[in-house]
GUDREN-635017 format. One record per residue: y, z, x of N, C-alpha, C in turn; residue in one letter; residue number from 1. Coordinates in nm, 3 decimals, always signed. Layout:
((Y Z X) (Y Z X) (Y Z X) 'a' NUM)
...
***
This chain:
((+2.151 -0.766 -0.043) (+2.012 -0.735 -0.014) (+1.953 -0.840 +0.077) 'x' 1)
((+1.860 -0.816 +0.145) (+1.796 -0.944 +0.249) (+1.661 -1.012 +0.142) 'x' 2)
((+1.645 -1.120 +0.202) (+1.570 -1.236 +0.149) (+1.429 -1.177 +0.091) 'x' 3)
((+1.341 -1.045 +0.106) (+1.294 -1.023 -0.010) (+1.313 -0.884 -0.083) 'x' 4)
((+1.405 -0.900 -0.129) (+1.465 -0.763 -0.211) (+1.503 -0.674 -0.165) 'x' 5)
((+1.510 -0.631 -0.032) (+1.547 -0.461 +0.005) (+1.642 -0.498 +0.067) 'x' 6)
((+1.739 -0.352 +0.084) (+1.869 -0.366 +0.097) (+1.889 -0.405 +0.238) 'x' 7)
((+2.003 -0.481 +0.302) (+2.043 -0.547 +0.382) (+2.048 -0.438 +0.504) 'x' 8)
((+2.054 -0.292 +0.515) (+2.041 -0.249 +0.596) (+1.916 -0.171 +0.647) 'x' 9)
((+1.809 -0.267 +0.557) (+1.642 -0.232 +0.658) (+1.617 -0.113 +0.561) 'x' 10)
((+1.664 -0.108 +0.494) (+1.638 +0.010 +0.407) (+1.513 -0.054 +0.273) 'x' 11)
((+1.408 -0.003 +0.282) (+1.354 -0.038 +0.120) (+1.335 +0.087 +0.076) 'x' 12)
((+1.339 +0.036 -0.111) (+1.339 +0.131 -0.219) (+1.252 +0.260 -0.232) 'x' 13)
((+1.266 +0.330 -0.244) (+1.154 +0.472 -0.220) (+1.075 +0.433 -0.384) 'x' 14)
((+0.942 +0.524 -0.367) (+0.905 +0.468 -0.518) (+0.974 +0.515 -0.585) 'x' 15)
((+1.044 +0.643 -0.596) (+1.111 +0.691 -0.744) (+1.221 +0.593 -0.774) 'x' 16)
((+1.264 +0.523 -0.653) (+1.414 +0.448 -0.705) (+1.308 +0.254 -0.756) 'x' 17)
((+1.182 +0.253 -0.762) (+1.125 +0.149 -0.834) (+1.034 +0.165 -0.933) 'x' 18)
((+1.013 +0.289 -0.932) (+0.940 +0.317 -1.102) (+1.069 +0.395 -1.203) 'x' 19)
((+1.054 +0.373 -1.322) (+1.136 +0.426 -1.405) (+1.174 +0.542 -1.421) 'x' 20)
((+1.311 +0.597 -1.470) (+1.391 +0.721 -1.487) (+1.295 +0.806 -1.563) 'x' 21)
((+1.230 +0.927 -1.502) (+1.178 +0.999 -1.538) (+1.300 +1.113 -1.655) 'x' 22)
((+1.377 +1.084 -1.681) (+1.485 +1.173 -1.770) (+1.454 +1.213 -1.902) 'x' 23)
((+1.361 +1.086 -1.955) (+1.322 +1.068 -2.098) (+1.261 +1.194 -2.126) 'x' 24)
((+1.173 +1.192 -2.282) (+1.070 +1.296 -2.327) (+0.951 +1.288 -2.245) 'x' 25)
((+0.862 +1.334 -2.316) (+0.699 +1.449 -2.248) (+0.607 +1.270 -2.235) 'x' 26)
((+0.691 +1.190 -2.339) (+0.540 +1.064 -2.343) (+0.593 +0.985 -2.264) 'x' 27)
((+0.711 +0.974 -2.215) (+0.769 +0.862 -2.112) (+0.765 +0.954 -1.962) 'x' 28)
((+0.750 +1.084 -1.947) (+0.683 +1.137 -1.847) (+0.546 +1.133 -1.802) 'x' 29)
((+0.470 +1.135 -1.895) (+0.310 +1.138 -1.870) (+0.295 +0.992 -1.833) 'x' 30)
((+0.371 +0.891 -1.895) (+0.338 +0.754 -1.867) (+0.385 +0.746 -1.730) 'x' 31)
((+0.499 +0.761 -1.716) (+0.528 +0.820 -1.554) (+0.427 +0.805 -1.433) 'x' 32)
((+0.426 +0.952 -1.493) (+0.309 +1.014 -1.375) (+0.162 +0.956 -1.364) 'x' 33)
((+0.122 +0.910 -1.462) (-0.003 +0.823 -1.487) (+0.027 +0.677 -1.392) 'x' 34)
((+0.131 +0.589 -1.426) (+0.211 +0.502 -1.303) (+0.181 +0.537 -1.154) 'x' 35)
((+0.240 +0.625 -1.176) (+0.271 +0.702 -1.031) (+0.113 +0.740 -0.954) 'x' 36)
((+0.017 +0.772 -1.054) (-0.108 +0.788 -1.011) (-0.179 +0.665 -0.950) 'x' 37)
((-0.147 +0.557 -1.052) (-0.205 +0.412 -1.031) (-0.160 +0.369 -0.898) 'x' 38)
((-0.005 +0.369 -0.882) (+0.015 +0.283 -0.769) (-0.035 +0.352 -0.627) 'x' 39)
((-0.038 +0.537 -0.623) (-0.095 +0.590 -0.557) (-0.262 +0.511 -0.512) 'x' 40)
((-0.334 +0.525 -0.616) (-0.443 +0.445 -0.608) (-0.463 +0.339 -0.599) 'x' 41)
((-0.399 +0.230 -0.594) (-0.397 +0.091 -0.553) (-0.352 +0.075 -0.397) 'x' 42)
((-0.253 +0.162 -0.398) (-0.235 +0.207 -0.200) (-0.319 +0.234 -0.162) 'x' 43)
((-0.400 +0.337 -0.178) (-0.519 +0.357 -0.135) (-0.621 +0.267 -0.116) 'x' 44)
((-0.616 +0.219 -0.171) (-0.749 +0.070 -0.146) (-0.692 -0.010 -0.034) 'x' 45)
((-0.586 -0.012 -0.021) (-0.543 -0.090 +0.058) (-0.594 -0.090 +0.237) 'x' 46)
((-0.622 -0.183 +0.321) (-0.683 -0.142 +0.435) (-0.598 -0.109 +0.515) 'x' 47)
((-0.602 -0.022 +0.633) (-0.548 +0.099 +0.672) (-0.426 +0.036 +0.768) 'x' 48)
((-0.426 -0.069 +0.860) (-0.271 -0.140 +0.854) (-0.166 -0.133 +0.799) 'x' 49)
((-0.219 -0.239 +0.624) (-0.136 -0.213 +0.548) (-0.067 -0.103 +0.436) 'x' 50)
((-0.192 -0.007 +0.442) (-0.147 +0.104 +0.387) (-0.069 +0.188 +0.472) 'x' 51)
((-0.073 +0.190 +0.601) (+0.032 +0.296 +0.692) (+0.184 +0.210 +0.652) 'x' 52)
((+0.225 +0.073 +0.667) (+0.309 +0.046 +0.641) (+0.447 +0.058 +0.539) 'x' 53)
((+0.313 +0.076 +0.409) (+0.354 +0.077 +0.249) (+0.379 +0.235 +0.235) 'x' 54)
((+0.285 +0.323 +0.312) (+0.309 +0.462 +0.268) (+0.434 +0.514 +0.397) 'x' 55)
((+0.492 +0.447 +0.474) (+0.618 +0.470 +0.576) (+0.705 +0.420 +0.494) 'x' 56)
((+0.707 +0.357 +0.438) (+0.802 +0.272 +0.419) (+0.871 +0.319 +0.241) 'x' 57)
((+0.757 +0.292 +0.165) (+0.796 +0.395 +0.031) (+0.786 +0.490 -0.021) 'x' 58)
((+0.686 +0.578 +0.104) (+0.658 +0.735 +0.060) (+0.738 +0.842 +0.118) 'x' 59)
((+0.773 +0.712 +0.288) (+0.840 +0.848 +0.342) (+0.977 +0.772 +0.411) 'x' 60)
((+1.010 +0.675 +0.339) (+1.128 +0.625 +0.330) (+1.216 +0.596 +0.498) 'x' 61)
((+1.133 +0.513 +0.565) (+1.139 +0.488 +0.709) (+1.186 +0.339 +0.709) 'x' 62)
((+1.300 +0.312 +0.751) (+1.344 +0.175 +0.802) (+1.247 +0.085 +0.872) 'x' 63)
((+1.216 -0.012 +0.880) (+1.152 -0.159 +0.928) (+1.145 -0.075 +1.052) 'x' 64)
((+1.254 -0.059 +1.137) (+1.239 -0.069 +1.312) (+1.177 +0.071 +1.332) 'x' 65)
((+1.230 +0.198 +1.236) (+1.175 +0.292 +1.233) (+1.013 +0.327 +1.226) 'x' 66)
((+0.919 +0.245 +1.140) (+0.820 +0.199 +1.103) (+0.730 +0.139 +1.247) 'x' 67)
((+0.810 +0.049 +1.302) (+0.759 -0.022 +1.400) (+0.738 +0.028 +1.535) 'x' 68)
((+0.878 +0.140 +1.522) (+0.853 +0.202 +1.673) (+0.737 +0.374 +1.647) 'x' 69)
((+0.726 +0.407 +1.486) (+0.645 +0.463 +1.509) (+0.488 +0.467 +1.513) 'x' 70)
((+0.420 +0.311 +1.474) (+0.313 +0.270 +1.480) (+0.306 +0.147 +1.611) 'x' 71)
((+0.392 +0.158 +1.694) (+0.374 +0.083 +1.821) (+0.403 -0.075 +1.798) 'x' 72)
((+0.428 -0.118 +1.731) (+0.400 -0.267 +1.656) (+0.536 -0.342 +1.654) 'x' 73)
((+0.537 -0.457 +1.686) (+0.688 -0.527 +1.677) (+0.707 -0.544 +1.537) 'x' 74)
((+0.846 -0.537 +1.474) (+0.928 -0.553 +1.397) (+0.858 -0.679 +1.288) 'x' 75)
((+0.857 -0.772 +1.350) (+0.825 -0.874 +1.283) (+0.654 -0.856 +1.201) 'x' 76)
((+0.576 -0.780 +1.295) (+0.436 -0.705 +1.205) (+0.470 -0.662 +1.108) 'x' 77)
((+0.539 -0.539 +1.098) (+0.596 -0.471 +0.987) (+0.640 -0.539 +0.878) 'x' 78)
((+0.736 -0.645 +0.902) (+0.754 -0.699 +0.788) (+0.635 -0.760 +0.701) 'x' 79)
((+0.582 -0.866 +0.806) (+0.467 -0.916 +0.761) (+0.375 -0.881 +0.731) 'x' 80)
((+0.321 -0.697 +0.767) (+0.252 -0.659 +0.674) (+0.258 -0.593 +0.558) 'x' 81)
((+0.406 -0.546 +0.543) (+0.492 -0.508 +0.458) (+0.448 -0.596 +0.298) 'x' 82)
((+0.507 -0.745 +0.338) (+0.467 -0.876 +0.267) (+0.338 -0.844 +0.201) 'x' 83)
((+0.218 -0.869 +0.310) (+0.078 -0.916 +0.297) (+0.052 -0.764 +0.170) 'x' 84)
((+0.085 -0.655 +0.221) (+0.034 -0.538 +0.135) (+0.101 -0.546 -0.049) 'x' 85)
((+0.242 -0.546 -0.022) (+0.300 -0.588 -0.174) (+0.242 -0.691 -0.221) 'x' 86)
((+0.210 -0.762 -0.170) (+0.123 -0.895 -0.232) (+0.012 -0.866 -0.276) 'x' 87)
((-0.122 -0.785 -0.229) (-0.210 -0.718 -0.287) (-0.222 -0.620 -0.373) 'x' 88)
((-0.088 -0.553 -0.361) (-0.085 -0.474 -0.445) (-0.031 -0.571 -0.576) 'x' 89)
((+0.048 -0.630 -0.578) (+0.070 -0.759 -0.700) (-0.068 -0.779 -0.773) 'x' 90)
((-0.113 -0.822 -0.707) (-0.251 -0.929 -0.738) (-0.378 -0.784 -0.801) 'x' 91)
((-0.355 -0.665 -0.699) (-0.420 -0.554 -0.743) (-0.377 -0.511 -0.923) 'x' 92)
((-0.238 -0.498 -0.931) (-0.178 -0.472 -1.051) (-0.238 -0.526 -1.149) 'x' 93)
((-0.188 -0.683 -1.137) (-0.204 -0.760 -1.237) (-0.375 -0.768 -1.271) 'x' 94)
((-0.438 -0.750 -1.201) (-0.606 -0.760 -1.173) (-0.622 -0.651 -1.327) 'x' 95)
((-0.556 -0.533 -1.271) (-0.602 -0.420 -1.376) (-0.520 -0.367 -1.498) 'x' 96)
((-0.458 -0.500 -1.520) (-0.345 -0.452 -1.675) (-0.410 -0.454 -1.730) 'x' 97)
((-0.550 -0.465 -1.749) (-0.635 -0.462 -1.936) (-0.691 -0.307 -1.902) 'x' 98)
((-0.706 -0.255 -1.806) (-0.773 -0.166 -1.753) (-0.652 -0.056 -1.819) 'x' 99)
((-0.523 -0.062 -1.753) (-0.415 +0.015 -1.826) (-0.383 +0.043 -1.927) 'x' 100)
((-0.354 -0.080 -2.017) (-0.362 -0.059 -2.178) (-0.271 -0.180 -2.187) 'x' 101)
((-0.205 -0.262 -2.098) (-0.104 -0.347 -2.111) (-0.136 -0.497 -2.135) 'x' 102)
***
């Protein structure tokens, strides 16, 4: 994998392959999809830079250079806003675990 977690060939994780195996029963599904709602909505807040990045990149599963040549932007942006957005979304998360139930 390269130096921050995604695989060595420019590839990062789609969300289903970083939120949990939906296989389980009806209450580890709803928790799921409730997840799946949150991080939707924490993207969303995000300002519109870094949200085109985060939603290319884990919604519609587009390589770094792929990303870059389709928002005009050198390579090295992408990453770095790639960075700057997971980082808010971190700080977003953790902000609202009492809010979740966690």
């Amino acid at each position: 994998t390269g130096s921050d977690g995604d695989p060595a060939d420019g590839r990062v994780r789609t969300l289903s392959e970083v939120l949990p195996d939906p296989a389980a029963g009806p209450a580890e599904r709803t928790e799921l999809a409730e997840a799946r709602a949150q991080v939707r909505a924490a993207v969303d807040r995000l300002p519109d830079g870094l949200r085109q990045v985060v939603i290319l990149a884990y919604f519609q599963n587009l390589k770094y250079q792929e990303i870059a040549d389709a928002l005009h932007i050198p390579l090295g942006t992408v990453k770095s806003r790639l960075h700057a957005a997971l980082h808010k979304l971190g700080d977003d998360w953790e902000g609202g675990a009492g809010e979740r139930g966690a």
